[in-house]
N, C-alpha and C positions, 0 to 999 in steps of 0.2 A: 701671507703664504710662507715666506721664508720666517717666519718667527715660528710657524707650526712647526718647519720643517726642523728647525733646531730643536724644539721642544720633543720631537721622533728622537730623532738621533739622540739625545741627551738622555732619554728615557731607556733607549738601547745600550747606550754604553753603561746608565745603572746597573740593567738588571743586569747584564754578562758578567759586570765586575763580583756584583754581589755572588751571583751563580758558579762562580769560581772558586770562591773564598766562602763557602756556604757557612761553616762553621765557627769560623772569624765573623760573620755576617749576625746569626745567631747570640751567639756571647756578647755582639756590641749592641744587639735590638735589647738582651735580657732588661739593660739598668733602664731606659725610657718604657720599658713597658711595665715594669713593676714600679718608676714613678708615675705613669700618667694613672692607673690600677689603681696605686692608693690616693692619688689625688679625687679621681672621679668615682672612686667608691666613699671615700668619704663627703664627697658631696653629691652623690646620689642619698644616701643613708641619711644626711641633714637634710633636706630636700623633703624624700619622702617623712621623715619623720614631722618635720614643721609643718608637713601640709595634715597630714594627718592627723596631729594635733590640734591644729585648726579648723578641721572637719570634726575632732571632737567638738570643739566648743562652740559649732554652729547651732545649738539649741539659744545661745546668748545673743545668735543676729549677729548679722554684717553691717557694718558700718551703724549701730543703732546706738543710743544714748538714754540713758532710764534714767526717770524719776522715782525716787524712790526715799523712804526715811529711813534706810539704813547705809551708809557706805561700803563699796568693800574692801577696802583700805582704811582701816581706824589708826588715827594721829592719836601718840602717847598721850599729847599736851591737851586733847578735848576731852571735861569730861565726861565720865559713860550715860550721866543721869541726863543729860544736853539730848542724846541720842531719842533716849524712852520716851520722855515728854514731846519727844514731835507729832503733830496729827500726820495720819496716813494720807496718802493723796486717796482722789475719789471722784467720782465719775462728775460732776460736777466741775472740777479744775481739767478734766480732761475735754469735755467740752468748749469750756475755755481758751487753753491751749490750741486746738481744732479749728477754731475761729480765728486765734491772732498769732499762730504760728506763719514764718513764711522762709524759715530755711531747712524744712523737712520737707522730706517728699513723700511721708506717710504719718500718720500716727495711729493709735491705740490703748487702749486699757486692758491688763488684764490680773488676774491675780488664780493662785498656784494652790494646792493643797495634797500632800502627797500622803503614802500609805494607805489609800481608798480600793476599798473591795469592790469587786465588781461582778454582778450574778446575772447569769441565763439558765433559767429551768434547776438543773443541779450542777451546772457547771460555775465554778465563781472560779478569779482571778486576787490576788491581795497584791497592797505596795504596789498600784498604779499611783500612777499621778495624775488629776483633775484637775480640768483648766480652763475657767471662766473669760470666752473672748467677746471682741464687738468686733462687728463685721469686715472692720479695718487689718484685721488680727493676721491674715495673711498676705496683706500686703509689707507687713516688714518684718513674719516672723513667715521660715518655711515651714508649709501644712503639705506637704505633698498629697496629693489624693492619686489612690490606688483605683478603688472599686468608690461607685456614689460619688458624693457631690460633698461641694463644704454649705454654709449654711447661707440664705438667704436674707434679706434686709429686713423682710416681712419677721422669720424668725426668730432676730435678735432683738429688734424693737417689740415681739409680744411675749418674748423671755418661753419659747414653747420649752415643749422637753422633747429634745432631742439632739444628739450624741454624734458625734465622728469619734473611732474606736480604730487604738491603733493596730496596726499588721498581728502581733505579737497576741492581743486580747483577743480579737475575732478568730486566728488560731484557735485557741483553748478554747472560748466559748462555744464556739458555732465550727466544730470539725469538719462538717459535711459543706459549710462555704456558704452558709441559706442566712450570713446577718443582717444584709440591707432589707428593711423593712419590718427586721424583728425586733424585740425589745430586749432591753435588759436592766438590771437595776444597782440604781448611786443612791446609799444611803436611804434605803427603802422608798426609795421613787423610782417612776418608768420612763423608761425616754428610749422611744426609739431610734434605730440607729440608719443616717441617712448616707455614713462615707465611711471609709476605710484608706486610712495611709497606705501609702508603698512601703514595703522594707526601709527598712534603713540600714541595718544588722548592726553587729558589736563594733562599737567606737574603743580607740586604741585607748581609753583613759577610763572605759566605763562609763564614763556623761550619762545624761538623760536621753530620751532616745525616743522619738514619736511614735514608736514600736509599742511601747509601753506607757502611753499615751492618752486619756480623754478627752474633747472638747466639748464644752456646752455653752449656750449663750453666757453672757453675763449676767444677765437678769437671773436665768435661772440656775445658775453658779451660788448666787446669794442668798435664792428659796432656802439652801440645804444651811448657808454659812452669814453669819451675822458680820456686819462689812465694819461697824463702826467698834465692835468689841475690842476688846485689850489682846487676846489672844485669838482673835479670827485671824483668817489669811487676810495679807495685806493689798489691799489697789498697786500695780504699778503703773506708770506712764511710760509709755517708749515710742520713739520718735526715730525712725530711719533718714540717715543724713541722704546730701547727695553726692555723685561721686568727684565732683569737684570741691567737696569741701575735705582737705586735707586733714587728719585727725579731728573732725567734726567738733572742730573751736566755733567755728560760727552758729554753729547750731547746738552747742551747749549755751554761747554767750545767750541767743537768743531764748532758750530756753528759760534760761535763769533770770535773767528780766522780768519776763511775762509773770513767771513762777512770783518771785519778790512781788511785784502787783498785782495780784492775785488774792495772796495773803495779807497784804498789806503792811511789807517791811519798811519799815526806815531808811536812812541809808546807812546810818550806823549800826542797823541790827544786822546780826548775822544771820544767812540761810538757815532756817528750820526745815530742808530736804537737801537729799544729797542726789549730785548727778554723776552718773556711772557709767563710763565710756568702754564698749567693749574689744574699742581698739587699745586700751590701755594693756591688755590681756595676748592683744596680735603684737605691738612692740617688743613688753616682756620677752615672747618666744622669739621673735624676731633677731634681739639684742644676745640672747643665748646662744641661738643656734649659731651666727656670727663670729663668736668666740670658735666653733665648735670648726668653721671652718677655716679660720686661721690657722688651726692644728693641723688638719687637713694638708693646708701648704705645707708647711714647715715639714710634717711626714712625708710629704710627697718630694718635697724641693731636694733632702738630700739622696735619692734614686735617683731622681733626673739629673741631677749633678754629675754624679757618676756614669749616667747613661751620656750626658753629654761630653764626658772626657775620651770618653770608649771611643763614640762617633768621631769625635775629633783625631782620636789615635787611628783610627781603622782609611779615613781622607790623607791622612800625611802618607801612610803606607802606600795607600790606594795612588797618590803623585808622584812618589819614586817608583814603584810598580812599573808607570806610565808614561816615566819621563821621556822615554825614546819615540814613542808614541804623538805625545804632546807636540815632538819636534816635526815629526813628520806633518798632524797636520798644520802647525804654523808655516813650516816651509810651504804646503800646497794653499796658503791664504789665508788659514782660519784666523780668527781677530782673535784678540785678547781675550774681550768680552763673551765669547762663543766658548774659551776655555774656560773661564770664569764661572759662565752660569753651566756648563756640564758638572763642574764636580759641585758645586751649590746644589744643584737639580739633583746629584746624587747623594749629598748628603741629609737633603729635606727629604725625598722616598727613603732612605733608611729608615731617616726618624718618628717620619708618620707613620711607614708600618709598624713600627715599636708601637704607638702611640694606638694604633688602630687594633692589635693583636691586647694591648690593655683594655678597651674601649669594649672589647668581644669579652673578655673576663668577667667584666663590670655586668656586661648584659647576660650573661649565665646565670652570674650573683641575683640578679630579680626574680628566678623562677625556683628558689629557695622558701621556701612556705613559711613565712613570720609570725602567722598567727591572725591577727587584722591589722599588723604593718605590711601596709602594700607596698616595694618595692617600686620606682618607676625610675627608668634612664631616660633623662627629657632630651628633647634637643638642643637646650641650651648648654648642658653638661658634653652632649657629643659635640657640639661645636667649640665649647672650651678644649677638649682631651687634644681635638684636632689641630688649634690653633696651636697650643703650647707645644705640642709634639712636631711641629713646623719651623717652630719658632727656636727650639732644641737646635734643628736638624741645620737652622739659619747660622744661626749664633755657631757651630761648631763646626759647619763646613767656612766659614768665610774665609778665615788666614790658610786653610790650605787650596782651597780653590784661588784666591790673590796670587797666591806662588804657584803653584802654576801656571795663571796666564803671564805673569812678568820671567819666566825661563826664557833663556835664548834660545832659537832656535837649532844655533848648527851647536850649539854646547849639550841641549839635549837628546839632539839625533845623534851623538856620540857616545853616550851615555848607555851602558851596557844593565 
């Protein structure tokens, strides 16, 4: 009860001070709040840009790791001919894999072929992308379904013809909304259509986008496309780690093993596939943006620097102001430590309102229309602006809140 009651009282001799000196109050808030402003804009703006980024390249799966005979990172020192001559993978090693994998928590096969037309009655679409899955296929790739359904077991294993079509094609095709159960045609065949993605809309990098999307079984992916040709679309293998496997090392090691006895390497031969991590792609960003908020401090640190000299000059005022004051209440009992945390307590409310009147800035700034950069003020960002702007108010009230509690008392009730 008495720690609240000083916490009253400390809070009233804040605001009266401040409310006196309004204008002095103002000028010393300006520097912490145009540092904590550009601290927490600039890492609001890395923030939402990494994540957004990242939501572009969620067509490549989280946390997933692919087999594949291309890398996408080529080493100067291999040469390019090493690359050509590798066999594709192929539903046969994916079966495989399926059976002696054990630090995935999903897999799949599938293989891509883009710039495919797509026609209903007289409507057509071009420059879709078609995409040959097996039932696994949404367990570690997102298929959001809107309208309908994804496909069935029965389905995939009799290679029927039929289609999930994304948001963006059933649009254009089918205006009036009537695509579930009609057909349409891939490369002069019919397959009707049993699901419809959700939106997805514009990703900030343009990416691929299930918007503009087809899926068909596997089987009947490879009616249209010859699997073992030189220039068919290629099989992929990908395998969703789990979330305790940090940079999904155990589940590439594993991968690559099986892979090697499969095909039956040596141990001296070297991999004939390459394995594609598309956490390799989340560090990259990761390690940029990083940098990006390093900057961030350093632009921020010299405002609040100056917001913290301000606070510190406006405490020392605010002690000689009050020295008569001070002495009275020491003469009627008050402790040290009672003087102490008054002017502390009013130099951390300064600061945080600096700190909190940047923080209000910060959150205007989101509702700036970017384009398909979403803006977002997390609460980890508001909880940093807050600490630091405390932390300000700590650091620059302390030496003059110490001097005043160590004043004498009958030297300061003298004191004019």
């Amino acid at each position: 009860m008495k720690t609240v009651l000083q916490v009253i009282e400390s809070f009233r001799f804040a605001a009266s001070a401040l409310r006196a000196n309004l204008l002095r109050t103002i000028l010393s808030l300006l520097g912490v709040t145009i540092g904590i402003f550009a601290i927490i804009a600039v890492f609001t703006l890395v923030d939402s840009l990494e994540k957004n980024i990242k939501e572009s390249m969620s067509f490549l799966g989280d946390k997933v790791v692919r087999v594949e005979k291309w890398p996408w990172i080529f080493e100067n020192s291999y040469p390019w001919w090493k690359f050509i001559s590798r066999p594709k993978a192929n539903l046969n090693e994916y079966e495989y894999l399926l059976e002696h994998v054990t630090k995935a928590s999903a897999l799949c096969v599938f293989a891509e072929k883009g710039g495919i037309t797509v026609k209903a009655g007289s409507n057509f679409v071009d420059g879709i992308s078609l995409t040959g899955v097996v039932y696994n296929h949404n367990q570690v790739f997102e298929v959001p379904i809107g309208e309908g359904r994804y496909f069935s077991m029965q389905e995939i294993d009799r290679a029927q013809n039929v289609v999930v079509i994304g948001y963006n094609i059933a649009k254009t095709l089918f205006p009036n909304g009537d695509a579930l159960g009609n057909e349409v045609k891939l490369r002069g065949l019919k397959y009707v259509v049993i699901g419809i993605t959700s939106e997805q809309g514009a990703a900030l990098l343009d990416t691929p986008s299930t918007d503009d999307q087809c899926f068909v079984p596997y089987g009947a992916f490879f009616k249209m496309y010859a699997s073992q040709s030189f220039w068919g679309p290629e099989p992929i293998i990908a395998a969703k780690g789990f979330e305790s496997d940090l940079g999904l090392v155990e589940l590439e090691n594993d991968l690559r093993g099986i892979m090697r006895a499969k095909r039956g390497l040596r141990p001296i031969e070297e991999d004939n596939f390459a394995i594609n991590r598309t956490e390799a792609f989340a560090n990259i960003i990761s390690s940029t943006f990083d940098v990006v908020g390093i900057a961030g401090w350093v632009i921020g640190s010299f405002s609040i620097l100056v917001g913290g000299f301000g606070i510190a000059n406006i405490m020392f005022v605010s002690v000689r102001e009050r020295t008569n004051i001070i002495g009275i209440q020491k003469s009627l009992g008050a402790k040290n430590y009672f003087i102490l945390f008054q002017f502390l307590f009013e130099a951390v409310f300064l600061s945080t309102i600096g700190g909190l009147v940047g923080l209000i800035l910060v959150f205007m700034m989101t509702f700036i229309d970017l384009g398909s950069l979403e803006l977002v003020l997390t609460l980890k960002n508001i909880t940093l602006g807050l600490g630091v702007s405390a932390l300000i108010g700590t650091i620059s009230g302390i030496v003059p809140a110490a001097l005043a509690a160590r004043l004498d008392p009958v030297i300061a009730i003298r004191s004019k």
